[in-house]
C-alpha positions in Angstrom: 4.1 -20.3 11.1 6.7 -18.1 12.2 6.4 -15.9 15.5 7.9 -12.3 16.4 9.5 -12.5 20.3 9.9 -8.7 21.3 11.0 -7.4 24.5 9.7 -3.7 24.8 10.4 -0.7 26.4 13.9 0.1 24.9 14.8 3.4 22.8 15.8 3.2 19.2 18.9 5.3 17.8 20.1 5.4 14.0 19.2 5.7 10.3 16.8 3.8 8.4 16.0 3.3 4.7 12.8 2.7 3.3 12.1 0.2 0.4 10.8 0.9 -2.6 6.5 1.7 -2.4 4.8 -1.7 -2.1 1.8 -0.2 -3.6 3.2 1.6 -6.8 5.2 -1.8 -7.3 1.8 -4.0 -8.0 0.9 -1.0 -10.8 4.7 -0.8 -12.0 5.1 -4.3 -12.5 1.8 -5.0 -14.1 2.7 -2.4 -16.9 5.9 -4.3 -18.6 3.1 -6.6 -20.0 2.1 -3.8 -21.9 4.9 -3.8 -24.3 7.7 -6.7 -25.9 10.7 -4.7 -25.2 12.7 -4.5 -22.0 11.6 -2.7 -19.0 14.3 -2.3 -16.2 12.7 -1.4 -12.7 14.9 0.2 -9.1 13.9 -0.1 -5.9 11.4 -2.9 -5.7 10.8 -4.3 -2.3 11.8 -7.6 -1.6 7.9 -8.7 0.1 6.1 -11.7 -0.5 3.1 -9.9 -2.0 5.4 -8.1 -5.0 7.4 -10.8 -5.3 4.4 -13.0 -5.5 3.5 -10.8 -9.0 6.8 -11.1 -9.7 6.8 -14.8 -10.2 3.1 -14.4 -11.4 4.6 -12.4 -14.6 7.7 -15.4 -15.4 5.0 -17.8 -15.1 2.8 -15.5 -18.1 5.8 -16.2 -20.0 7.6 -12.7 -19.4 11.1 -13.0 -19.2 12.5 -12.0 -15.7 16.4 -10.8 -15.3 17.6 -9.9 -11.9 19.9 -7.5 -11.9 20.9 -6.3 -8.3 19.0 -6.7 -5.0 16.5 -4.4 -6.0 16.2 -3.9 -9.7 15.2 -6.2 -12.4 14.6 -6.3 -16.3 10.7 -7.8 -17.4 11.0 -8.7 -21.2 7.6 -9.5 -22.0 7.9 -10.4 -26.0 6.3 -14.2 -25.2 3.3 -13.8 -23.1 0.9 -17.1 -23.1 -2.4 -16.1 -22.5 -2.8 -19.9 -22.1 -1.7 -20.2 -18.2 -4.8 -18.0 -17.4 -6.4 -20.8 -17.7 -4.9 -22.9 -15.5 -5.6 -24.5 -12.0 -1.9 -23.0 -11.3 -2.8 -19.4 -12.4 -6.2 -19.9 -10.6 -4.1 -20.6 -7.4 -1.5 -18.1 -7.4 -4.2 -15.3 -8.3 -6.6 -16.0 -5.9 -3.9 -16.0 -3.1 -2.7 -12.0 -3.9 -5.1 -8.9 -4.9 -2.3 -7.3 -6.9 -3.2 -10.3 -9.5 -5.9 -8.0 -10.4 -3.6 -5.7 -12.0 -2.5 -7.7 -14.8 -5.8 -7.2 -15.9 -5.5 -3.7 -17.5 -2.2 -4.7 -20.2 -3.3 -8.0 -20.4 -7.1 -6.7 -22.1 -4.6 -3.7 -24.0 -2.0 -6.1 -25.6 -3.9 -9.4 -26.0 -7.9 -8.4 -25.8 -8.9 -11.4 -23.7 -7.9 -12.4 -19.8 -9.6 -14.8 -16.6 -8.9 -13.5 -13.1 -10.3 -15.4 -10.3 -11.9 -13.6 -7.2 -8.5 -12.4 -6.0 -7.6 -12.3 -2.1 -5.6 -9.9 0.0 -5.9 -8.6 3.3 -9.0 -9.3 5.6 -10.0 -5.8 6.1 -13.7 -6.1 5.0 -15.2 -5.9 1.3 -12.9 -4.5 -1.3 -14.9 -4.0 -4.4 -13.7 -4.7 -8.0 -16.6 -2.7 -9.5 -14.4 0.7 -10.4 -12.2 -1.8 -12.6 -15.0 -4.1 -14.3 -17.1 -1.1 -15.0 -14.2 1.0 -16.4 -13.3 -1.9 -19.1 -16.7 -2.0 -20.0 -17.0 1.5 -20.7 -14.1 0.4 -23.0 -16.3 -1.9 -24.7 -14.8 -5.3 -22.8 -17.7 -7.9 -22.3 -17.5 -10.1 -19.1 -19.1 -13.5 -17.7 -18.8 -14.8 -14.3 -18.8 -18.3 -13.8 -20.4 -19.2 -10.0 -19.0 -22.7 -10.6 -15.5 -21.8 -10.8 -15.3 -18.3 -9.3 -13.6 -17.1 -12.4 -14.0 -13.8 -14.3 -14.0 -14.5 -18.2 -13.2 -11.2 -20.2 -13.5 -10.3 -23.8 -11.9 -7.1 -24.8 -10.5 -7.6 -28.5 -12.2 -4.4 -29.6 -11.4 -1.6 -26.8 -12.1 2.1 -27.7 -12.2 5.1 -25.5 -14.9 6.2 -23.8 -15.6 8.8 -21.0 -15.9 7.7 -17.8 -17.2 9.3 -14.2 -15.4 6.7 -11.7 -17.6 5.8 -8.7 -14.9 6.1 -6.3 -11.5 7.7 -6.7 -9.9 3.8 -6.9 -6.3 4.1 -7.1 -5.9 0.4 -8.8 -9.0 0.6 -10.4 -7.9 3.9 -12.1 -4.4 2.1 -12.7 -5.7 -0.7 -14.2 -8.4 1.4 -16.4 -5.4 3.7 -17.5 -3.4 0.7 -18.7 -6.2 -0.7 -20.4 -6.7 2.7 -22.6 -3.5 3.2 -23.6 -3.9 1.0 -26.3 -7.2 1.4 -27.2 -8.8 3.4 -29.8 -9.5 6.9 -29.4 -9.5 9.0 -26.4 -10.4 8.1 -23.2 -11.0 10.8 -20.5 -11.5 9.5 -16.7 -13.5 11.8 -13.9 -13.1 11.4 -10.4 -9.7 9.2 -10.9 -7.5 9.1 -8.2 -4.6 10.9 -8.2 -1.9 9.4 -5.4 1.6 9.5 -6.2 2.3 6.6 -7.3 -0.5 6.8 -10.0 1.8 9.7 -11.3 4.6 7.6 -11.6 3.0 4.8 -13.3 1.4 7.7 -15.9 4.8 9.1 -16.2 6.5 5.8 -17.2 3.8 5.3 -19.7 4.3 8.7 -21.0 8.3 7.4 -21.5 6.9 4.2 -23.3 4.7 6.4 -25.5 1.4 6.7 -24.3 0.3 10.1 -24.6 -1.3 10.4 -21.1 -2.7 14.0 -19.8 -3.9 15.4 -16.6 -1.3 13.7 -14.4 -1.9 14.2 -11.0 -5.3 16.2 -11.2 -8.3 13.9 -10.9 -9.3 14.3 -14.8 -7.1 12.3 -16.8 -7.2 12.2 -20.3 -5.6 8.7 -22.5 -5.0 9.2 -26.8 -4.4 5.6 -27.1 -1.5 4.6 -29.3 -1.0 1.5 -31.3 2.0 0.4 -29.4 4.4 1.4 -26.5 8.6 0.9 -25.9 10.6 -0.1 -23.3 11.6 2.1 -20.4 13.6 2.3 -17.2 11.7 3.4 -13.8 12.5 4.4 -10.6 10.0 3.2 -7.7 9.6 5.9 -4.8 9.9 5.7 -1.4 7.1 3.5 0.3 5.2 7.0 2.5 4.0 4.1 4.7 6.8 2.7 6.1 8.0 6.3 6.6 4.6 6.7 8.0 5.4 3.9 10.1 9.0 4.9 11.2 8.1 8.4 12.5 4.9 6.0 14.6 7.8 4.5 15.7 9.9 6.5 17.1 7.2 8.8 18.9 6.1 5.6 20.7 9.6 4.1 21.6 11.0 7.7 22.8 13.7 7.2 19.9 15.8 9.3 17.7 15.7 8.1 14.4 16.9 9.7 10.9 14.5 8.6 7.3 16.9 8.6 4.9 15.6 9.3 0.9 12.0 10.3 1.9 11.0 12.0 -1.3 9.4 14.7 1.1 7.3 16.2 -1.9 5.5 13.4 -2.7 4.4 12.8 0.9 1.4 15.3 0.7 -0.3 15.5 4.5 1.5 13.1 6.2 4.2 14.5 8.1 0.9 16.9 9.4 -0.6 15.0 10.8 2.2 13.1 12.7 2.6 17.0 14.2 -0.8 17.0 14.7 -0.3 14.6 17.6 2.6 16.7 18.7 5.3 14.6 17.1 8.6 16.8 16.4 9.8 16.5 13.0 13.2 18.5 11.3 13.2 18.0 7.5 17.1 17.8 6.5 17.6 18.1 3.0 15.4 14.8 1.9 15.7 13.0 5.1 13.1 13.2 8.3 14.9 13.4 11.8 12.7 12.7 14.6 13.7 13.4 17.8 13.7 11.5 21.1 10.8 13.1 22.5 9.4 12.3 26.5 5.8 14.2 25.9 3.6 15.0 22.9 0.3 16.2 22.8 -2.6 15.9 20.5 -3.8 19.1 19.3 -7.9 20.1 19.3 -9.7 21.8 16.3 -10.0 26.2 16.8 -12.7 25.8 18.5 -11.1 23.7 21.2 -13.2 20.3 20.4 -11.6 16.9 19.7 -9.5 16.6 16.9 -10.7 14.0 14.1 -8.5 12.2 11.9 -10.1 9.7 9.3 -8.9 8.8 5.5 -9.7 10.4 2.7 -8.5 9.8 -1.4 -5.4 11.7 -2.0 -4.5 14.6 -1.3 -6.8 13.1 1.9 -5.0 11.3 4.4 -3.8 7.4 3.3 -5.8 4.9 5.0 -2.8 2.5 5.5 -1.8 4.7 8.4 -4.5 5.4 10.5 -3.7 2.3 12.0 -0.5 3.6 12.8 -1.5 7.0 14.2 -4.3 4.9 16.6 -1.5 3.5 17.8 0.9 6.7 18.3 -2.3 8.8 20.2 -2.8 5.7 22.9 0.6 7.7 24.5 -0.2 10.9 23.8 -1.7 13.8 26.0 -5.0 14.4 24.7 -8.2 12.5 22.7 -8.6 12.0 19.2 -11.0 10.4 17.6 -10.2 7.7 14.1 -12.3 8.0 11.6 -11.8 4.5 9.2 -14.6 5.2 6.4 -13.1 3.0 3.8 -12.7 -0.5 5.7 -15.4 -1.7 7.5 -13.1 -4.5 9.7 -9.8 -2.3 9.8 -10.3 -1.3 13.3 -10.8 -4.3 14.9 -7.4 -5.0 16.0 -8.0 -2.5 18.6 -9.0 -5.1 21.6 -5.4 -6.2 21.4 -3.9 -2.5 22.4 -6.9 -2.6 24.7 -5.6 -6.0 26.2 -1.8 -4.5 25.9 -3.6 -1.0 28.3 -4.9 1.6 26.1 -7.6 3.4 26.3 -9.5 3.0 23.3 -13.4 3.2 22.8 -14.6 1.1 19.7 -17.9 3.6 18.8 -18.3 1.4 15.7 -16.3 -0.7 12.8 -15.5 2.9 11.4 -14.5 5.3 14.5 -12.6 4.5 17.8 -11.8 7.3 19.7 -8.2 7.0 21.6 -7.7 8.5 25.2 -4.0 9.2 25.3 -2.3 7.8 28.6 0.6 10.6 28.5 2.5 8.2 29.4 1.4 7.9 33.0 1.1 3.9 32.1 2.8 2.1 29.7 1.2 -0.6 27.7 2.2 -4.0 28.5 3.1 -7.4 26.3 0.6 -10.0 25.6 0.4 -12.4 22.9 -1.2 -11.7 19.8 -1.8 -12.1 16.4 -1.2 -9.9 13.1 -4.8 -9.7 11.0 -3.5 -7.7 8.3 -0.4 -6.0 7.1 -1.0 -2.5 8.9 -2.6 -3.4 12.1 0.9 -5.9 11.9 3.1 -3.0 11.5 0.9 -1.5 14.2 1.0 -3.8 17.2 4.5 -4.3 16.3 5.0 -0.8 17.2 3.2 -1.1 20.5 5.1 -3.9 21.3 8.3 -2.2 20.9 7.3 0.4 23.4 5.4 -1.9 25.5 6.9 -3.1 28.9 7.7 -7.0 29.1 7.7 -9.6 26.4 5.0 -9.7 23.8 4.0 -11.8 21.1 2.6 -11.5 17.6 1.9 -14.8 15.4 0.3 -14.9 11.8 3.6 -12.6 10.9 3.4 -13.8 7.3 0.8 -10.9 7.1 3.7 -8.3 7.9 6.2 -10.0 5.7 3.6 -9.2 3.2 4.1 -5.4 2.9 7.4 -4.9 5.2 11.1 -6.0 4.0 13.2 -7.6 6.2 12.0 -5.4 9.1 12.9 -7.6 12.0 16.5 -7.5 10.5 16.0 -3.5 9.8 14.9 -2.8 13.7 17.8 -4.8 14.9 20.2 -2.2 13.4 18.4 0.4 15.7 18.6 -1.3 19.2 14.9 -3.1 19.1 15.1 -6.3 20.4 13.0 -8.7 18.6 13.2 -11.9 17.4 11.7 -14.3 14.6 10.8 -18.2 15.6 9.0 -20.6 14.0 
């Protein structure tokens, strides 16, 4: 198991590139299955949970070109249904939540798939009920089998149906659009989510010939077609690693430049980053931050402590809340964190706690941060990564902390962050990767 050495406490300096968005890549990828001609795809991440689909979609019998270090061509016109049946499919799917994904075009193109219970991060229950119930609106029939764990799906007559979601899923209104795009008739989705990288995977669609309305509103309304073309597609820049960056450089006092941030597709996030008094310029498409001493947390109008929590897009992302915990434990001021999706996502908190924050845990959904204003900085300890955020997260703090600290179980970072030891190098961080 591989280990990250830092030693903390230096400043950063230089320019940085995102990868490509690690969670439109699961929806992206799942969609060449949808048709037999070519599909060329920029910017995917190189991370071991997309290329974990990657290898997931060669072994379904799509054929997989790559073409540069970050594109590829997906020629699905030989898929075998067949390996879904396998102990080696069962494996593989069970070991990466995306796998769910290739449920949607699988149930559109070949009427009929098996998915194991799939796994992921260990952040707490993550229902699959907005995706079963959706294909069954469609007319898809389903069986569990307790012996195996494994979903059996029967979906060789979809049609469309209306829908009122039950949450605002982003991948279960991915996988649900996919699935209705070639079904019969029209299909009309309420409460779907709305993020944007559900707008690009809509818009690709769109170029492939679905006939896909409502994009980006949070009715969205599917004519299915008979069949769909290739396309070439574009991934964004991933808004949490930028997210993650301008965490970064608050905490370690740095001046750092995000290049190619796709700014309008970043809704509320740079807010709140200034909400905690982090300086921000926007140049062109790129987000300098400043090296900045102080920063203080601002209050609500009436002067009481200021709440952050998650919400479904436009709503603040979940995935960096962790982050912004970590960015208020140096602030001036108190905020409280309000995680209502993720029952477990907080509880990497007793690290920072161990490392000298000031955090009170209220419950497994709120901890309420008591900035130190850098009157005390935190210190290194040894520690482990539970899931990709909180990763990203103490990696962060360890960067600013004084001393050495380090953070095992790093396979969970590697899951969602490219190369980023490598990447921090380039800015001055000093951090190393062991086994």
């Amino acid at each position: 198991m591989s280990v990250f050495k830092i030693r903390g406490g230096k400043k950063l300096k230089g320019e940085i590139i995102p990868q490509g968005a690690k969670n439109e890549a699961l929806q992206i990828l799942s969609a060449v299955l949808l048709t037999s001609e070519p599909v060329t795809i920029h910017n995917i991440p190189n991370i071991v949970d997309v290329n974990k689909l990657i290898d997931l979609i060669g072994d379904l019998g799509c054929k997989v070109e790559k073409l540069g270090a970050e594109s590829y061509r997906f020629t699905a016109a030989s898929v075998n249904t067949q390996f879904l049946e396998t102990e080696n499919y069962r494996k593989k799917a069970a070991a990466l939540r995306g796998s769910v994904m290739l449920l949607g075009p699988i149930l559109a193109r070949f009427g009929k798939a098996s998915i194991p219970k799939p796994g992921g991060d260990k952040i707490g229950r993550r229902r699959l009920d907005t995706h079963f119930i959706g294909f069954q609106k469609l007319g898809a029939k389903f069986n569990f089998d307790s012996a195996e764990h494994l979903f059996h799906i029967d979906a060789s007559e979809l049609k469309g149906s209306y829908m009122l979601l039950d949450e605002a899923s982003v991948t279960g209104t991915a996988n649900i659009i996919m699935a209705a795009v070639l079904a019969k008739g029209t299909t009309t989705i309420y409460n779907a989510a709305c993020e944007p990288y559900l707008q690009q995977l809509c818009l690709m669609l769109n170029r492939m010939g679905a006939k896909i309305s409502g994009i980006g509103s949070n009715l969205i309304t599917i004519q299915g077609v008979d069949k769909l073309g290739g396309t070439e597609h574009t991934l964004l820049p991933d808004m949490i690693e930028i997210g993650s960056f301008i965490g970064l450089a608050a905490m370690t006092q740095s001046e750092i430049t995000i290049k190619n941030c796709r700014i309008d597709m970043l809704g509320i996030i740079p807010e709140i980053f200034r909400r905690l008094g982090i300086k921000m310029e926007f140049r062109g498409d790129d987000i300098h931050i400043p090296s900045q001493e102080r920063y203080e947390i601002e209050t609500f109008i009436d002067g009481s402590i200021l709440t952050i929590a998650d919400a479904p897009w436009p709503g603040f992302t979940p995935d960096l809340l962790s982050i912004v915990l970590v960015v208020a434990t140096q602030a001036k001021g108190t905020v409280l964190i309000h995680q209502k999706m993720f029952e477990s996502r907080l509880f990497f908190v007793d690290k920072l706690i161990d490392m000298g924050a000031q955090i009170i845990l209220c419950d497994p959904h709120r901890a309420t941060v008591i900035g130190l204003e850098r009157r005390q900085s935190l210190r290194g300890i040894k520690m482990a990564s539970p899931d990709i955020r909180a990763g990203v997260s103490l990696l962060i703090a360890a960067l600013s902390a004084n001393g050495v600290s380090e953070i095992s179980n790093i396979d969970q970072i590697d899951r969602g962050y490219q190369n980023i030891d490598s990447r921090l190098k380039a800015l001055g961080a000093d951090i190393e990767r062991t086994n």
